[in-house]
N, C-alpha and C positions, 0 to 999 in steps of 0.2 A: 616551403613548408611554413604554416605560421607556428606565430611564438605562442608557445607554450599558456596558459592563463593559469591564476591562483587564487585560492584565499586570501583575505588580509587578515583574517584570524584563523584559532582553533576553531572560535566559538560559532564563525561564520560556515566552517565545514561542519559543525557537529549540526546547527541548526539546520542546515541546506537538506542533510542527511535524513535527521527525524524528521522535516517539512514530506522528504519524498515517502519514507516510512508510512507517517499520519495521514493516511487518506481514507478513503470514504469507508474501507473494508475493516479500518481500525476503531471508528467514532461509530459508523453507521450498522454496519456486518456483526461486530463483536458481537454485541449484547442480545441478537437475534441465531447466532450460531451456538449461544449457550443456551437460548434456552432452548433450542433443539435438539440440545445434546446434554441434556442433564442438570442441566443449572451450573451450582458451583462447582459440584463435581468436576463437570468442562474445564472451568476454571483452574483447577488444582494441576491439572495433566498439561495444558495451554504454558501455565508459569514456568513447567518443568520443560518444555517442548523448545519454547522462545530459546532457554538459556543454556538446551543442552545439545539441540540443535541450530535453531537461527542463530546465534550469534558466533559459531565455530565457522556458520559457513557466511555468514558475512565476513570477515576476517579471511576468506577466500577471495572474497571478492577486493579484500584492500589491499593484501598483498598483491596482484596480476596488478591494481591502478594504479599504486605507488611505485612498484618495481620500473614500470614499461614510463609512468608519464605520456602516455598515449590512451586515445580512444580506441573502446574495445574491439572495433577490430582492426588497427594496426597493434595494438600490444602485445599480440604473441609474435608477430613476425620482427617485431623492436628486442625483444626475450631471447630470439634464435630458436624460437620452434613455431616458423609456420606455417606448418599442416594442421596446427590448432586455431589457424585463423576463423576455423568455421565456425567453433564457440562461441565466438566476439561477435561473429557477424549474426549469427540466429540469435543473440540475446539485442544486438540493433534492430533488428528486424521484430523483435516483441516487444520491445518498448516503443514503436511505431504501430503496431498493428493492435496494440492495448490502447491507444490514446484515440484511435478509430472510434471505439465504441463508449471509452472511459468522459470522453468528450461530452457525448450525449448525456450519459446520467449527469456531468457536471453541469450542462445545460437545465435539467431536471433539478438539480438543487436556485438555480437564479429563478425559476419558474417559482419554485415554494417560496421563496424570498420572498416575490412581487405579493405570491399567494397569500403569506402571513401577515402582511401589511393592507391584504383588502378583504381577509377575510375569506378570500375566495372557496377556498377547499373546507370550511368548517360545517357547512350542513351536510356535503357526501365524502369522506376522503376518498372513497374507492370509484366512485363518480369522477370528479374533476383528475386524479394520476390520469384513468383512461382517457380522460379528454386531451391532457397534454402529454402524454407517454411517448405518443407518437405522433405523425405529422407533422403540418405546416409550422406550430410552435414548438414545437421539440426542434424541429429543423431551427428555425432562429437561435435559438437559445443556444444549440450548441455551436452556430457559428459566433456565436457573441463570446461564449466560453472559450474557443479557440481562440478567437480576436486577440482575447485579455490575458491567454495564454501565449501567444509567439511574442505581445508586447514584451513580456518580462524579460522571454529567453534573449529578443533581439539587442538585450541593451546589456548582455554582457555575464558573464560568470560572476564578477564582483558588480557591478553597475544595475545589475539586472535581477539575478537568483542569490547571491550573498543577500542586498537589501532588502526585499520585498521577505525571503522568509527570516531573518530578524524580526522582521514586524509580525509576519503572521505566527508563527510557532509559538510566543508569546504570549499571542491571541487567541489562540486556540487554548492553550491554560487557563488564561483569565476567565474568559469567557465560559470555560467548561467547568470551574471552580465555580462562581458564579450562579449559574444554572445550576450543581450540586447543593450548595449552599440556598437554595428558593426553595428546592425540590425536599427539604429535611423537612419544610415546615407545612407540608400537605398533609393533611389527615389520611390514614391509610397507607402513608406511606413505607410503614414498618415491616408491612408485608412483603414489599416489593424487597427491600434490605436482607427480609430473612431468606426470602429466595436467592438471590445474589449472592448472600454471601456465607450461610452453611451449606457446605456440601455435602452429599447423600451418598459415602464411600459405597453404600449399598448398591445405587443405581449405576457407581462405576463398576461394582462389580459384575453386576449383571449385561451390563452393556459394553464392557469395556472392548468390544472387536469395532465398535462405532463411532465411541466415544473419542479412543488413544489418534485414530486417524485422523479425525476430524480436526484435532486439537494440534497434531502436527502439522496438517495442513493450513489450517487458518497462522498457527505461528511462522511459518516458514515464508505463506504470501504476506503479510503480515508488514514482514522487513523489507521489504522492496528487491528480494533476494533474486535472479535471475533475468531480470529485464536489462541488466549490464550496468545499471544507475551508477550501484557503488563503486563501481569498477572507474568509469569517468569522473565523481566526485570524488574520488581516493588519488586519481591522478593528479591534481591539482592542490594535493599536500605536500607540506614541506617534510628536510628527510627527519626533524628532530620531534615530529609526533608521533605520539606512541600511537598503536594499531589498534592494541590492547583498551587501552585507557578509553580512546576515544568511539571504541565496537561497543564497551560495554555501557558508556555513557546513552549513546544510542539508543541501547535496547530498553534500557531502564527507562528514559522520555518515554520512549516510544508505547511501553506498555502499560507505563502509568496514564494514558493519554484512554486507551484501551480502557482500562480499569473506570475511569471519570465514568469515561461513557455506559459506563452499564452501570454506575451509580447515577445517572441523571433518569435515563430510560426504564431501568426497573421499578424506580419508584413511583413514576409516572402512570406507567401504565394500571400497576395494584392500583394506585388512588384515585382512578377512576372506574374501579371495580370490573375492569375488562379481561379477558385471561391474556395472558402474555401469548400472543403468537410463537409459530413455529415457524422457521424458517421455508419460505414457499416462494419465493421468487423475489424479485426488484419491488413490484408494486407491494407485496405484502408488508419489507418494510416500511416503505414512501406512506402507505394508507393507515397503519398500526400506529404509529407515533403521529402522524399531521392530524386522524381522526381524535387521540386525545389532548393536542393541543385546544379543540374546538370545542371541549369541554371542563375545560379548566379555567380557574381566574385569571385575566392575562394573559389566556393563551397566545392571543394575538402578537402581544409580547415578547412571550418565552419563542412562543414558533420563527419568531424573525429571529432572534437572538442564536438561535439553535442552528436553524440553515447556514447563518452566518459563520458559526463553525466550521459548519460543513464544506461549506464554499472555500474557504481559507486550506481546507485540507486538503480539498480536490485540488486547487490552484499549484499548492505545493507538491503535489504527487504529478501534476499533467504538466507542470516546469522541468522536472526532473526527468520524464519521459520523453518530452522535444529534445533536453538537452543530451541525450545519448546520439540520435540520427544527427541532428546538428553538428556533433563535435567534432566526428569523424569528415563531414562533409569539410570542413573549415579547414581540420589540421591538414587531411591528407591530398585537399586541394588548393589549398590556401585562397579559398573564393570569403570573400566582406559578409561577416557573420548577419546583420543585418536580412540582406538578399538570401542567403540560405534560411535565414528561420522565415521568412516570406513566404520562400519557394514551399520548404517541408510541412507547414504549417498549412499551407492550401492544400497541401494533396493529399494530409492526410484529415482535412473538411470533407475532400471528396469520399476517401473510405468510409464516411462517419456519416455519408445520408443514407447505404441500404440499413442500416440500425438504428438511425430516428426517422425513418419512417416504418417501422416495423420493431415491437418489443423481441421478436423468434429469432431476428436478423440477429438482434444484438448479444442476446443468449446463446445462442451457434459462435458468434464470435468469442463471447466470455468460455464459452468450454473448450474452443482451439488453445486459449493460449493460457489458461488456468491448469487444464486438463494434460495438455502434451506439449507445450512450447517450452512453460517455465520448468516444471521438473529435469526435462532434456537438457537444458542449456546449465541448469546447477549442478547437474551429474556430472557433465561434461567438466566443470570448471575444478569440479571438488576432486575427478581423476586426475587434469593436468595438475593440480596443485601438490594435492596426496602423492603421487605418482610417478609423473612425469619430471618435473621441476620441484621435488620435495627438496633438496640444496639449497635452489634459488627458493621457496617461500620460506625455509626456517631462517633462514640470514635476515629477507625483509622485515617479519615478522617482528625480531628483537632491535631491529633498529631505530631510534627514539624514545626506549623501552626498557625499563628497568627487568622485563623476565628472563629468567636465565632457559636455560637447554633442558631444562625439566620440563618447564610449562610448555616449550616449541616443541619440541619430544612427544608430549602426549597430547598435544593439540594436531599433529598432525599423524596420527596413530586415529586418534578420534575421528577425524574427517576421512582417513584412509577406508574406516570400517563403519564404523557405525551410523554416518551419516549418512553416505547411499542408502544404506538399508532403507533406513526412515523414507528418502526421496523413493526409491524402488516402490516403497510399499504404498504410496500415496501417490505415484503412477495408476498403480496397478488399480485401485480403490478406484481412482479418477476414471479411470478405461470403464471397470463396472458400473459405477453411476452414469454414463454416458450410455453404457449397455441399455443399464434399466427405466430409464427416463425418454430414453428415446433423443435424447440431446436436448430435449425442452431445458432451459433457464431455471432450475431450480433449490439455486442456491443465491443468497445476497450477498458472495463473496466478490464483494470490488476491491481493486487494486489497495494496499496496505493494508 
């Protein structure tokens, strides 16, 4: 069995965390899922959604990681219950079958990179996505994406995913601070603000059977909650961190990161006098924002600058996502981390070319594991927790941790009841949009 691996900080787990968090569905999705769902309004339900459900059932997921110090799936059978192995192993198994297709769009952001640097996409943007969406260069790109993704994992927990998201999670701030701070001084851009940021309690009234789901959904994929991430990066804490301190730390990056990005995009869009799209696929976003960089001073500028974000987020979400398959192969074989992220890293290239070569592929994949993996597998996690092993999580829970038996008491009261529901209900929602769409790709929710 190999030995065990760690942080060398708090600060290297919290960042490691928000990296996996911050990905494309946070910077890129957010501010495209608002405004298809009301505007601010969205926003008001989304703040409430992150903090009353993400971050209870992340806190799920730290207790099983901390407790067991095992990959998901040996940690229940490390626990003394495992016929819960299947949890661990279906939340392995979708953080592997998410990086299949997560791959490709991250291939699609190196693509806009090169693109904002030549220009490439500023006379058609719904032109050139179709050109590269799919094929012979999408195909490249996402093996290059992968390439630069098993590099990370293969050099270690600390050596590898501690250093690179230090650098990038910071980067992603600057950078999106930055770009907010450019984005004030566009003419027009006032309107974009007033959209963003009063909300129309009116439109949540009237919508609110579209709105409240929606909002729970994007906050719950949001946090990396059910691909077992946390679960492996919780392992690899030590016992004097608090759970608490360090969940909520989390959430906060994570949502303020959220927030930027819809301060950089909404203004953007108003000041070039275009209507803010409605959430309609992959390409609607990719063509909505690269079409107004092509029209702005700089754009050439700001579009590289932008991607660059974006790139950085994907990196740190598609690290996070090897390192689940990887950890378990390591521990519970004890085969040279290296050669295993080699091996998992090529095979899941291979699941990742019927979806760059085909946008329908990659959509079918996104609704497997959006639709019916992750709900499943946090249900799953939030019964054994609530349920099964409530003893063993309220103990874990306060250890490192100045809360007493009140907060453990009604936090797991809270995930007992209320937070399936939430999961239940955005099942259910998820099964009907898949009814009525026909399984067509019609939402820009990527991973974070």
């Amino acid at each position: 069995m190999a030995e065990q691996e760690s942080w060398t900080s708090r600060i290297g787990f919290i960042f490691a965390a928000v990296g996996s968090a911050v990905g494309l569905g946070n910077i890129w999705s957010f501010p495209f899922q608002t405004a298809s769902n009301g505007g601010a309004a969205f926003i008001v339900v989304y703040l409430v959604a992150v903090f009353l459900i993400g971050f209870p059932a992340m806190l799920v997921e730290f207790v099983i990681g901390r407790r067991s110090e095992r990959n998901p799936v040996d940690a229940f059978a490390d626990l003394g219950y495992g016929g819960w192995t299947i949890a661990g192993a279906l939340g392995a198994f979708t953080s592997f079958a998410t990086l299949a297709f997560y791959s490709v769009v991250g291939g699609w952001v190196l693509i806009y990179i090169v693109g904002s640097a030549t220009g490439a996409y500023f006379g058609d943007a719904a032109a050139y996505f179709g050109s590269v969406a799919s094929g012979p260069t999408a195909l490249a790109a996402h093996a290059v994406f992968m390439a630069i993704t098993i590099g990370i994992v293969a050099l270690g927990v600390t050596g590898g995913i501690e250093r690179t998201t230090k650098v990038m999670v910071p980067s992603i701030f600057v950078l999106l601070i930055g770009l907010a701070i450019w984005v004030f001084t566009l003419p027009g851009a006032d309107a974009g603000y007033g959209y963003y940021l009063s909300p129309d309690f009116g439109e949540l009234a009237a919508n609110f059977a579209t709105i409240v789901p929606a909002a729970v959904g994007q906050a719950f994929f949001t946090l990396s909650l059910g691909f077992s991430v946390m679960i492996i990066y919780s392992s690899y804490l030590g016992r004097d961190d608090s759970l608490p301190a360090d969940g909520g730390a989390i959430v906060i990056i994570n949502t303020l990161v959220a927030i930027l990005a819809g301060l950089v995009v909404f203004p953007i869009l108003f000041a070039i006098g275009g209507e803010v799209p409605e959430a309609g696929g992959s390409g609607t976003a990719f063509t909505a924002l690269a079409g107004a960089f092509g029209q702005l001073p700089a754009g050439a500028i700001v579009g590289f600058v932008f991607f660059m974000v974006l790139l950085f987020a994907a990196l740190s979400s598609a690290i996070s996502l090897l390192e689940v398959p990887v950890s378990y192969v390591v521990q519970h074989y004890d085969y040279e981390r290296s050669a295993v992220t080699v091996t998992m890293g090529v095979v899941i290239f291979l699941l990742g070319i019927p979806p760059a070569m085909g946008t329908g592929i990659l959509g079918w994949y996104n609704d497997i594991v959006f639709q019916f993996l992750l709900p499943l597998v946090v249900l799953l996690l939030i019964v054994f927790v609530g349920w099964v092993a409530a003893d063993l999580s309220a103990d874990e829970l306060s250890q490192g941790s100045s809360v007493g038996s009140s907060f453990t008491g009604a936090w797991l009261w809270w995930v007992r009841l209320v937070v399936p529901i939430a999961i239940v209900l955005t099942f259910l929602l998820g099964i009907q949009s898949l009814l009525i769409k026909g399984g067509v790709l019609a939402s820009p929710v990527f991973l974070g």
